[in-house]
C-alpha positions in Angstrom: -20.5 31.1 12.9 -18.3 30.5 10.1 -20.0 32.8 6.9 -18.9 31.2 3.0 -19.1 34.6 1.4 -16.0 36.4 3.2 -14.1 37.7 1.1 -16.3 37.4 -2.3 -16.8 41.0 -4.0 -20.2 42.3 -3.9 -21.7 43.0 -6.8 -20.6 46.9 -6.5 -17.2 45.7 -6.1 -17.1 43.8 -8.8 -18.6 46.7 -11.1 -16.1 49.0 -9.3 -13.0 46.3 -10.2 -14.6 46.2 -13.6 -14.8 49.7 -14.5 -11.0 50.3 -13.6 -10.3 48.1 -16.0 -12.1 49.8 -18.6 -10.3 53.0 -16.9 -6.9 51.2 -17.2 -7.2 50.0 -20.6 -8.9 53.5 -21.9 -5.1 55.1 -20.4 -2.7 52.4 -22.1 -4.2 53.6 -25.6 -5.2 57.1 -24.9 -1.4 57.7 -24.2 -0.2 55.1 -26.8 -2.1 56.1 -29.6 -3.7 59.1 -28.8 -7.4 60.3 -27.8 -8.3 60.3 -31.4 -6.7 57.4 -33.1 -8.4 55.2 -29.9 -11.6 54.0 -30.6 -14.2 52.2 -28.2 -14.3 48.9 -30.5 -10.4 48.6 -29.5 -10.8 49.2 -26.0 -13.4 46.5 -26.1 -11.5 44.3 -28.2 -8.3 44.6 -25.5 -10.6 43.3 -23.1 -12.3 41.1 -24.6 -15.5 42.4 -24.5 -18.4 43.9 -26.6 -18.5 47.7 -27.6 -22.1 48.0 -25.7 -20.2 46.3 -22.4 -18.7 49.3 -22.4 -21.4 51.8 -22.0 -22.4 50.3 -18.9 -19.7 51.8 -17.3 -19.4 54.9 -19.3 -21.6 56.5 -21.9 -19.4 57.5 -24.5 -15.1 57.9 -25.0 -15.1 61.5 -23.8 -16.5 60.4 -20.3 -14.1 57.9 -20.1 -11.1 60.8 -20.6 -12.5 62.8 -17.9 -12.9 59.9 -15.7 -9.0 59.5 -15.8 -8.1 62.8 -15.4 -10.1 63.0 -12.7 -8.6 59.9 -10.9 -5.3 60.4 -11.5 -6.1 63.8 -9.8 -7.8 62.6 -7.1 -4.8 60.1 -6.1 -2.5 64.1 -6.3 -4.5 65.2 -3.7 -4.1 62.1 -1.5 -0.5 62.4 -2.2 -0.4 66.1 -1.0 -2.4 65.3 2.1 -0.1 62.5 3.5 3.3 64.5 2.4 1.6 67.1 4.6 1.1 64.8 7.5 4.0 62.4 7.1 6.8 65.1 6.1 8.7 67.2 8.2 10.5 69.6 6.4 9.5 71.2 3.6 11.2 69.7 0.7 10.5 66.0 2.6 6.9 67.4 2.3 7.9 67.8 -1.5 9.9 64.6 -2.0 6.8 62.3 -0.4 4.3 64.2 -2.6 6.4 63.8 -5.9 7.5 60.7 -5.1 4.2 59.2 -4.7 2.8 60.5 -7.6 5.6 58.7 -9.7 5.7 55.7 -8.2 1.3 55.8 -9.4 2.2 57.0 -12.6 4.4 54.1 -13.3 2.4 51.4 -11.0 -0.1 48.9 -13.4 -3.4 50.7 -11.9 -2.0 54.4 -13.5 -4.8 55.7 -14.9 -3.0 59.4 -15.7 -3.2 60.6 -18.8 -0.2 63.2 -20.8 -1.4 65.8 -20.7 -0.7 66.3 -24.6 -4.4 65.5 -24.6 -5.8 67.8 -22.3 -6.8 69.4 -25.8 -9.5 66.3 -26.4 -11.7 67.5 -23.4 -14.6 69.1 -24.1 -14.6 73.1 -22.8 -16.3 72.3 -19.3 -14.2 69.4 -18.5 -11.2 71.4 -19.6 -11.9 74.2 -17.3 -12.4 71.8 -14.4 -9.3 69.7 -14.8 -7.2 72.9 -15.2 -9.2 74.0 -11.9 -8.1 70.8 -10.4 -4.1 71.0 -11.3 -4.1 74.7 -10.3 -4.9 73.7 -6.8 -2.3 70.9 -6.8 0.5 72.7 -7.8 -0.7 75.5 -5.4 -0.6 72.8 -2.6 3.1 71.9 -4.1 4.7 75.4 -4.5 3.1 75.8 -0.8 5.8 72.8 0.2 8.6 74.6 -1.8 7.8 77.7 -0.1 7.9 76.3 3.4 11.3 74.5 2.1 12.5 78.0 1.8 11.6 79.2 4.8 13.0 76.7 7.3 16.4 75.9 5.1 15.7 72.8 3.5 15.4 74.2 -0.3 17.4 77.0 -1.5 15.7 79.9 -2.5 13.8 79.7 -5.8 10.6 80.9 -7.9 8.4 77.8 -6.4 6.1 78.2 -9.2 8.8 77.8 -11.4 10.6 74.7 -9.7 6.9 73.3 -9.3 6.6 73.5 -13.0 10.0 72.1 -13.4 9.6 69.2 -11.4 6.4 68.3 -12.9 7.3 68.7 -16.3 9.8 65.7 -15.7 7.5 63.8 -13.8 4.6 64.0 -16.5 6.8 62.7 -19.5 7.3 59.6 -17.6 3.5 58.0 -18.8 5.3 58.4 -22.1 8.6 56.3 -22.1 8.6 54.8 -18.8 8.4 51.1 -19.7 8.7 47.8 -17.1 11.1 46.0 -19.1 13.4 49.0 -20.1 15.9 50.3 -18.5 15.4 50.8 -14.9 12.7 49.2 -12.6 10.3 51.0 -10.2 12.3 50.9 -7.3 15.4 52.3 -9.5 13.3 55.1 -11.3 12.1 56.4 -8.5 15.5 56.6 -6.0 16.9 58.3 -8.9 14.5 61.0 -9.9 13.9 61.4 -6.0 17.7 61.9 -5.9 17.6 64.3 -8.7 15.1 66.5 -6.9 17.2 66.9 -3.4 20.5 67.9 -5.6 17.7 70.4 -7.8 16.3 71.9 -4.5 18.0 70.5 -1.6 20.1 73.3 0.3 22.7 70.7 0.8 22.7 68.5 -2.0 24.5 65.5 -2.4 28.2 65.4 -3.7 27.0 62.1 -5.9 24.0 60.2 -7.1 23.7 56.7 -5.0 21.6 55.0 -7.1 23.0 52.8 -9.6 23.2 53.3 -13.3 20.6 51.7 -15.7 21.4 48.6 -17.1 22.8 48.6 -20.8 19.7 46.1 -22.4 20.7 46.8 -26.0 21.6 43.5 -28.1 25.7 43.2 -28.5 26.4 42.7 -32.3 
């Protein structure tokens, strides 16, 4: 028997679709304009809604914050689990991992937040997000560590290279835009070539990917 309502959202779907929104939006001008210049009236405005449609979803601007840290780290840990399932070696472990978490960082559901406002959270939120990164990079330098072990990545301080890596990987919520320079695909062949000549025991002679595209008006 043939049932009309296949494939229509439920009404916690569409409050789920409709909060990620509000979680999307928060992102674009937390990391545009700030924590503090960003105000719930613009977030509303953005999508075309009223300030108290908001608060439906989230009580006040600092919950909203938290709520992207903590999705952004929740898609990290997801990352890490599949580069431990999927990878063999341990800087393919690495590579999936990282490489995952960039192509979400620059993907239109990116909820991550710089971390340049870290500073915004209140104390206990703080403390739990730095909780929640510890264990991350933990899980990473665990990769870089096996990498060591069994050849694939030359020895190194994997806190160190973890830190490195990230660092990179972090500023790209910041510049990375969809009509600049390079597309997805192109970003992230190149930074994933970048970390196998970084780490890689036997790096590459020569990048393969191909060089960004000059977009600048000629005079």
């Amino acid at each position: 028997m043939a049932r009309w309502n296949i494939g229509i959202p439920n009404s916690s779907e569409l409050r789920d679709s409709k909060r990620e929104a509000v979680l999307r939006e928060a992102a674009s001008s937390f990391n545009s304009r700030g924590y503090h210049g960003t105000s719930l009236e613009e977030i509303a405005q953005r999508l075309n809604v009223t300030k108290p449609a908001l608060y439906y979803y989230f009580p006040n601007k600092q919950a909203m914050l938290k709520a992207c840290f903590d999705q952004a780290m929740d898609v990290a840990f997801d990352n890490l689990a599949r580069a431990g399932r999927d990878g063999h070696s341990g800087l393919d472990k690495l590579r999936i991992a990282l490489s995952d978490l960039l192509d979400y960082f620059i993907s239109d559901h990116c909820v991550a937040i710089t971390v340049l406002e870290e500073g915004s959270l209140s104390e206990a939120d703080l403390a739990e997000v730095k909780d929640q990164r510890r264990r991350f990079e933990q899980g990473l330098r665990a990769f870089v560590a096996e990498g060591i072990d069994d050849g694939s990545i030359v020895p190194c301080d994997p806190k160190l290279a973890v830190l490195a890596l990230l660092g990179s990987i972090n500023w790209v919520t910041r510049w990375y835009r969809p009509d600049g320079d390079w597309s997805r695909e192109q970003l992230g062949a190149h930074l994933g070539e970048l970390l196998e000549r970084m780490l890689s025991a036997a790096p590459a002679a020569t990048l393969r990917v191909e060089p960004a595209v000059d977009r600048m008006p000629q005079p």
